[in-house]
Structures are given as structure tokens and as C-alpha cells.
RODO-2510 file (C-alpha; in nm, 4 decimals, decimal comma):
residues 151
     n   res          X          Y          Z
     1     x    -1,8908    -2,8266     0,7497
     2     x    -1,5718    -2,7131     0,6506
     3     x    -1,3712    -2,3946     0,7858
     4     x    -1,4234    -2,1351     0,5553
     5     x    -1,0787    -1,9139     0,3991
     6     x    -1,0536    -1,5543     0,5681
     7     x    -1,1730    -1,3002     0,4069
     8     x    -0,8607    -1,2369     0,1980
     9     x    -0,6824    -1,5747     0,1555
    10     x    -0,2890    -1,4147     0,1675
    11     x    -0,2400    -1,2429     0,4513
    12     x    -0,0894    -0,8483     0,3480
    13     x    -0,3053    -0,8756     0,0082
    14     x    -0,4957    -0,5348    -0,0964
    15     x    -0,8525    -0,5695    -0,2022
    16     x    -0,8654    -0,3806    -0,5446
    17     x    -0,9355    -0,0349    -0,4631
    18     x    -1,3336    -0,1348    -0,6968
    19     x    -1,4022    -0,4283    -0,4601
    20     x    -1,3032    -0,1667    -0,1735
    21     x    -1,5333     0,1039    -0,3157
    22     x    -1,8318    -0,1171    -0,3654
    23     x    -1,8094    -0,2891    -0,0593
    24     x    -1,7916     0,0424     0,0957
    25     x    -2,0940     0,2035    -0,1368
    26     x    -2,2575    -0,1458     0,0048
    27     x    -2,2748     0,0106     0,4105
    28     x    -2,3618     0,3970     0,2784
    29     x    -2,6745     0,2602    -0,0028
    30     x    -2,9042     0,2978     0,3430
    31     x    -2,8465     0,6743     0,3398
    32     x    -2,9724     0,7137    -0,0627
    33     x    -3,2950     0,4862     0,0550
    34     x    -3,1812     0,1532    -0,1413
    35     x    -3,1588     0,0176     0,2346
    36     x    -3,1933    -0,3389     0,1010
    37     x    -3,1841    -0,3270    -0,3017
    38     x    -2,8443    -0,1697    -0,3185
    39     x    -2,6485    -0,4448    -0,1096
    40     x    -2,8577    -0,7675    -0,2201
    41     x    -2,7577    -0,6082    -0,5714
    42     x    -2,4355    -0,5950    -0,4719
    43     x    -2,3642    -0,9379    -0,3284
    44     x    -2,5802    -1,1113    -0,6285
    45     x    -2,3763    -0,9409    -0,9107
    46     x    -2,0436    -0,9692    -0,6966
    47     x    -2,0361    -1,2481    -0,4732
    48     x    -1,8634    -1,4698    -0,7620
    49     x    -1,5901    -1,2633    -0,7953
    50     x    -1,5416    -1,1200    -0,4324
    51     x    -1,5680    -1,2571    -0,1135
    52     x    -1,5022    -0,9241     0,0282
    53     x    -1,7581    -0,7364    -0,1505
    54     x    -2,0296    -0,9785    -0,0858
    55     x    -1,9292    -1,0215     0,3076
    56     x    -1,9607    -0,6582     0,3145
    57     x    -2,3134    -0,6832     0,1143
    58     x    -2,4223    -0,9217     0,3622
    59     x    -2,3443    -0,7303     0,6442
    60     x    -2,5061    -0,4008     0,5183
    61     x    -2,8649    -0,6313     0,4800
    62     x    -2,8156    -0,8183     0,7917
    63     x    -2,7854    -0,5025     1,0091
    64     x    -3,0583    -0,3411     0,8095
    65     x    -3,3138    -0,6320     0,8806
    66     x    -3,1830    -0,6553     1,2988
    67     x    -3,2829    -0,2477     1,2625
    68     x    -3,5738    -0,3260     1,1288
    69     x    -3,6849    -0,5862     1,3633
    70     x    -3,5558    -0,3658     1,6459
    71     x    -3,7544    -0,0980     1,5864
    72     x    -4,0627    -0,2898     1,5299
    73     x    -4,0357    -0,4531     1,8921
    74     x    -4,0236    -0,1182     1,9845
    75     x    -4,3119     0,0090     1,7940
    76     x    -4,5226    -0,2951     1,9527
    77     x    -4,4207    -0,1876     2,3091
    78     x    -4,5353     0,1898     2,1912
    79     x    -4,8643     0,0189     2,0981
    80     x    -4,9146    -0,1399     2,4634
    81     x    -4,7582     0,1742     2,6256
    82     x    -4,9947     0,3992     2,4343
    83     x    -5,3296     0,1441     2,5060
    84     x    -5,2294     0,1657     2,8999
    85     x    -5,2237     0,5182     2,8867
    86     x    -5,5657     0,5557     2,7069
    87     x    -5,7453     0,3382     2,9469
    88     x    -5,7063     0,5714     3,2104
    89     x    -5,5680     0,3228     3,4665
    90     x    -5,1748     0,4184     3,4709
    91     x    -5,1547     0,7711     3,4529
    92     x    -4,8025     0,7977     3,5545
    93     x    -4,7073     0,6101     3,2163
    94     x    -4,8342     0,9337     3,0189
    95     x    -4,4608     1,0921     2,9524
    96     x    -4,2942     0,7336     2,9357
    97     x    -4,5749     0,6230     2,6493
    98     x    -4,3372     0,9385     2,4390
    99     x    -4,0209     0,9636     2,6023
   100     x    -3,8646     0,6199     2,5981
   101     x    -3,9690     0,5298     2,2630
   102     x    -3,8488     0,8333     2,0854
   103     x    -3,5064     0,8441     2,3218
   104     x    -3,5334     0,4717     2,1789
   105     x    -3,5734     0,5730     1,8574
   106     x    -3,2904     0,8634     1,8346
   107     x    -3,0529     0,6066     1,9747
   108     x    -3,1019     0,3348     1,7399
   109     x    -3,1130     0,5573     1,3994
   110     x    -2,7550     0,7196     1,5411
   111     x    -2,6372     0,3295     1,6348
   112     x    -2,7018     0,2309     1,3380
   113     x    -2,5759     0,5335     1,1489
   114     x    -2,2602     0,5196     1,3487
   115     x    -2,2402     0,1214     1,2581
   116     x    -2,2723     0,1826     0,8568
   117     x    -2,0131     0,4846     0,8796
   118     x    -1,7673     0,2482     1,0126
   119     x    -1,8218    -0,0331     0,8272
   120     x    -1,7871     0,1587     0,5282
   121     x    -1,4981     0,3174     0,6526
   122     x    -1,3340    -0,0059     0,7330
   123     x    -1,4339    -0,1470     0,3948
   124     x    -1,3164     0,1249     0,1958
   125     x    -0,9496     0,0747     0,3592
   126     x    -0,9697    -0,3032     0,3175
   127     x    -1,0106    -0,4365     0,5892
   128     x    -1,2529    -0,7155     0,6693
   129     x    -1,4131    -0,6285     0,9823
   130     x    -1,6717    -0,8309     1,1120
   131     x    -1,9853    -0,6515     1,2783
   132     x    -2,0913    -0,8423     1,6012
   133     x    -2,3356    -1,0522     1,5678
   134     x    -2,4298    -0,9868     1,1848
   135     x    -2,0740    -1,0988     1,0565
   136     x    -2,1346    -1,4405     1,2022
   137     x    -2,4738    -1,4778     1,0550
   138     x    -2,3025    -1,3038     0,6883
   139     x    -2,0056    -1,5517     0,7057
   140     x    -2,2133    -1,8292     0,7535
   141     x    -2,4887    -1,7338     0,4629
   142     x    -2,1614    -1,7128     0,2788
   143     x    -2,0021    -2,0230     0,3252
   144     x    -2,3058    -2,2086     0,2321
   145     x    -2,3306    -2,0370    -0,1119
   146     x    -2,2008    -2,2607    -0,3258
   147     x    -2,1602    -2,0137    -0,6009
   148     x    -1,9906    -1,7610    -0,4190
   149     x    -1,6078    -1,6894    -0,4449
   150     x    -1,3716    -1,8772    -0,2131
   151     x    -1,1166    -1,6109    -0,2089
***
């Protein structure tokens, strides 16, 4: 597999301020509800004609789904927290079975909040910054689409 171009193939070149606004509008769709719709829209109608708009898509579903997956690891572990308690046999569990999971909770919803603000924020200026972890996995879902733009 071949190395793929940067995300803006001459180095100093400014995204168009409509590729910087969607790509932008791609990280902030999870606070009007369109958590996945409004980026897979975005990087199916775009990723032809932007590489920076449909990274950015990418990256906006990718850390959606890792949220999602998150969380439901950590609504399992609720589960077997909450069955311990209700058998009787671990009573000290009783405020862990509430406290970690909703400290758990609070501090993923602001991670990720904090996450999309500045990966919007970074979008919106032009830049093409890579989220750890999730960029990887959006670089690589974007090199192997053979219909998306090289440039």
C-alpha cells in the first residue's frame, strides 16, 4: 500500500473557507442529534471533492462510535455492579454501583464534548489535525476509498 498525500498536498495552501465550514459543521452535527447522519452525509457527498472535509467526516463518526462503545462497556460494568449489589453479598459496593459510573459518565460526555469543540475549531481554521487514535483509523478508511479525492 502506497503512502497516502497529506491532507493538503502544497504545503501553505488554504482549504476554501466551504470545505473549512463543513468540515467544521462535520465535529458540531453531534450537538443538533445527527451524531452519525450528519458526518456520513458529509463525507459521502464530499469525499470526491475534499480530502479535508471527508477526513474531518471520518473523524466526527469514528469518535462518535469509540463513545459509543465506551459507554456501553461502561453500562455492562453498571449491570454487574448493580447485580452484586442486589444479591446482598457486597454491601460496601452500594455507593460505587452509582458513583463511578455516573463520575464515568460526566467525564466522558465533557471528553468528548471537549474533543468535537476542538476538532471543529481546528477544522474551521484549516488545519488538519489528526485525533489520536481515530485519525489513524479515518486516514486509513480514506486511503482505501478509491473514489475519494487524492488532494
Amino acid at each position: 500500500m502506497t503512502a497516502q498525500p497529506p491532507l493538503r498536498a502544497v504545503p501553505g495552501a488554504v482549504e476554501p473557507q466551504e470545505n473549512r465550514l463543513l468540515a467544521a459543521v462535520a465535529h458540531l452535527a453531534c450537538f443538533a442529534g445527527f451524531w452519525f447522519v450528519g458526518p456520513i452525509a458529509l463525507y459521502v457527498l464530499k469525499r470526491k471533492e475534499s480530502r479535508f472535509v471527508a477526513f474531518h467526516a471520518l473523524q466526527a463518526v469514528l469518535v462518535q462510535a469509540l463513545f459509543g462503545l465506551v459507554m456501553t462497556v461502561g453500562f455492562v460494568g453498571f449491570l454487574v455492579l448493580f447485580a452484586l449489589v442486589g444479591s446482598g453479598k457486597h454491601d460496601g459496593l452500594a455507593a460505587a454501583t452509582f458513583a463511578l459510573p455516573l463520575g464515568g459518565l460526566a467525564l466522558g460526555v465533557l471528553g468528548l464534548v471537549a474533543v468535537h469543540l476542538l476538532a471543529a475549531f481546528r477544522a474551521w481554521r484549516g488545519e488538519g489535525w489528526s485525533i489520536p487514535l481515530v485519525g489513524r483509523i479515518a486516514m486509513a478508511i480514506l486511503g482505501a476509498d478509491e473514489g475519494a479525492a487524492k488532494t
